[in-house]
C-alpha positions in Angstrom: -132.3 -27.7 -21.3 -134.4 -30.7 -21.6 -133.4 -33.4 -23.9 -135.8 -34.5 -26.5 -137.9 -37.6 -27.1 -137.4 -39.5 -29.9 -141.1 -38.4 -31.3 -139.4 -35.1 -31.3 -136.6 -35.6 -33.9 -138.4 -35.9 -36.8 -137.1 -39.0 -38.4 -137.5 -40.0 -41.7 -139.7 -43.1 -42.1 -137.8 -46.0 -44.4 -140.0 -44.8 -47.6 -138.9 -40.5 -46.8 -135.3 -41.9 -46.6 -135.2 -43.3 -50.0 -137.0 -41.1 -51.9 -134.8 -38.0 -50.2 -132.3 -36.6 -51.7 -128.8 -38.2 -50.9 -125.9 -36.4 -49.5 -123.3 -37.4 -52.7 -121.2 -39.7 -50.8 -120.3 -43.3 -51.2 -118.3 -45.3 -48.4 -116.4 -48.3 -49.7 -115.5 -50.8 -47.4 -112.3 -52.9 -48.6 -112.2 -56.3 -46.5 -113.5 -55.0 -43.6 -113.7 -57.8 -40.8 -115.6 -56.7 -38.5 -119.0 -57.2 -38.4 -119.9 -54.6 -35.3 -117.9 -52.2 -37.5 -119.5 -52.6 -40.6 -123.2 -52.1 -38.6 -121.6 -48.8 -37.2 -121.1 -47.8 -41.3 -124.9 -48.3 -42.2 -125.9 -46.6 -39.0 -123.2 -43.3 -40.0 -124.3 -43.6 -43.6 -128.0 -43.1 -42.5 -127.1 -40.6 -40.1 -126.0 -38.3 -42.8 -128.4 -39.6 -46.1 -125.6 -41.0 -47.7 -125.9 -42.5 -51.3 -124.9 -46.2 -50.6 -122.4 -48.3 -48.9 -120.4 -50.8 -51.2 -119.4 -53.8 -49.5 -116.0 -55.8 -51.1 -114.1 -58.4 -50.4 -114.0 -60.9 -46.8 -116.3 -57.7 -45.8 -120.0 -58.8 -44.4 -122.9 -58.2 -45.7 -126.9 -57.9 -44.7 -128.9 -59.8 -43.7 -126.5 -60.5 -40.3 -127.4 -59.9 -36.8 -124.0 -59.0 -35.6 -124.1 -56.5 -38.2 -127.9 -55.3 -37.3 -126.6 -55.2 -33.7 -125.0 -52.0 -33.9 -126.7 -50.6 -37.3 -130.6 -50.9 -35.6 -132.2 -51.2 -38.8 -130.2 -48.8 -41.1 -129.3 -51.9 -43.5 -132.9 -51.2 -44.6 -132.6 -47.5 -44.9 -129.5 -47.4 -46.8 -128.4 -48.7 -50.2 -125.9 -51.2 -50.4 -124.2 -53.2 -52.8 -121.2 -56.4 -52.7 -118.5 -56.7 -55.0 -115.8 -59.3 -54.5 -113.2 -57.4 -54.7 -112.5 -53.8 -54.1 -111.0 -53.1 -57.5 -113.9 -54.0 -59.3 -116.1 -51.5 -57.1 -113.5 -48.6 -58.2 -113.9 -49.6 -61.8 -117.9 -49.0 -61.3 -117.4 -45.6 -59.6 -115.0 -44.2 -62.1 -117.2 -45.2 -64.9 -120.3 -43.0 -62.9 -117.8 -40.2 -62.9 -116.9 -40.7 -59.0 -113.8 -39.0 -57.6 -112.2 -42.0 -55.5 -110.4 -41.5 -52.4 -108.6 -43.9 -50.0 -108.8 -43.4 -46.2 -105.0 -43.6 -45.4 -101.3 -42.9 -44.0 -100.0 -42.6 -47.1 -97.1 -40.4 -49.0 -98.4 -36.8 -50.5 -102.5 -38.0 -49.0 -104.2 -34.5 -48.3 -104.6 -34.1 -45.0 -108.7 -33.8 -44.0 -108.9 -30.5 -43.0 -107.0 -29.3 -46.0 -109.4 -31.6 -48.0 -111.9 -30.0 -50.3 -114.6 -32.1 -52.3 -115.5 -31.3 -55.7 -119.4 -30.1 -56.0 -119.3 -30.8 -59.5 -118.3 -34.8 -59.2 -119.6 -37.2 -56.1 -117.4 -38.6 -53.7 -116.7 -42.2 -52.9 -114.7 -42.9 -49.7 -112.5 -46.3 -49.2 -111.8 -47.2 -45.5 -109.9 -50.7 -45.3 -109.1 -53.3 -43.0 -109.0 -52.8 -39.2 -105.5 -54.3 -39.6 -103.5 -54.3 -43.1 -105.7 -50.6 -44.0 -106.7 -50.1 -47.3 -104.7 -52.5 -49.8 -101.9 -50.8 -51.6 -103.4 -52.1 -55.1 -106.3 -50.2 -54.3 -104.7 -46.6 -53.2 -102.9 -47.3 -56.9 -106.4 -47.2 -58.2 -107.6 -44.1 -56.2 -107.9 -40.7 -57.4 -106.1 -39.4 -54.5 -105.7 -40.4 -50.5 -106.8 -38.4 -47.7 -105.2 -38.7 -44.3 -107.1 -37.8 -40.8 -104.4 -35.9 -38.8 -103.6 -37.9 -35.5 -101.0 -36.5 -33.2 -101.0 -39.7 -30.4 -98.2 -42.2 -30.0 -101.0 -45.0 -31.8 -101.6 -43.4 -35.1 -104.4 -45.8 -35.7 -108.3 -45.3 -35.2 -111.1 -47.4 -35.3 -112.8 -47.7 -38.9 -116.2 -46.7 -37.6 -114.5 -43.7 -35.7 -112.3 -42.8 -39.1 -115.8 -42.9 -40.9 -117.8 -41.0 -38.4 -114.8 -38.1 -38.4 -114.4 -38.1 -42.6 -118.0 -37.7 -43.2 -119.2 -35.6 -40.6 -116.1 -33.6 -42.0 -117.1 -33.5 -46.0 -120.6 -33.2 -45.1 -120.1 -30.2 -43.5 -117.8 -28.8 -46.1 -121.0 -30.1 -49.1 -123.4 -28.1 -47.2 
């Protein structure tokens, strides 16, 4: 086994990602602090062609370099848009015809792996703050809550991790 160089691994160019067809996902990110985290989100939602990232709240936003320090250009790749306040970003989304989901420990949330998207309707994903989670106003607002199963004493994982884990996840179960 030889591992490949990166002129082996066909990447899109800038232009091929945004005229490609996009996996039906949107990640919401509700007042999410850190910077380093939110990078990690634009370099995930590239990773997989998502649709866009919407930004609310204390939650950064591009142009940053801490950001671009861990998303190595994919805040040109992928669409993004700021909203100040998560709410108003769920309103949007529900209007387009968007199920909306919260990223959560939460009574009756779905577990992931019992969690199956809708083909007919696009998902858009909310993962909250690396400390309070996603504001309980805004799971009131959700069409539903999904939890990922954790069987540790912390119960807690990073939000780039949670991200990385829910979307490889539905994009598997899309494709």
């Amino acid at each position: 086994m030889r591992k490949r160089l990166n002129n082996e691994l066909e990447r899109k160019s800038i232009t091929e990602f945004k005229e490609s067809d996009k996996t039906p996902i949107i990640i919401v990110l509700d007042n999410v602090r850190s910077l380093n985290n939110v990078g990690s989100v634009f370099r995930t939602s590239d990773a997989f062609l998502l649709e866009a990232i919407y930004l609310c709240g204390i939650t950064g936003c591009p142009p940053n370099k801490e950001i671009q320090k861990t998303a190595l250009g994919a805040t040109e790749s992928v669409t993004w848009k700021y909203f100040k306040t998560t709410l108003e970003a769920i309103e949007e989304l529900k209007r387009n015809n968007y199920s909306v989901y919260s990223i959560e420990q939460a009574e009756k949330a779905v577990l992931l792996n019992d969690f199956i998207p809708s083909i007919s309707r696009k998902l858009a994903v909310i993962f909250g703050n690396e400390v309070k989670g996603v504001d309980q106003e805004v799971i009131d607002n959700s069409n539903g809550v999904i939890e990922i199963p954790q069987v540790g004493t912390k119960h807690s994982l990073n939000i780039s991790v949670s991200v990385g884990i829910v979307i490889w996840d539905v994009f598997n179960k899309l494709k």
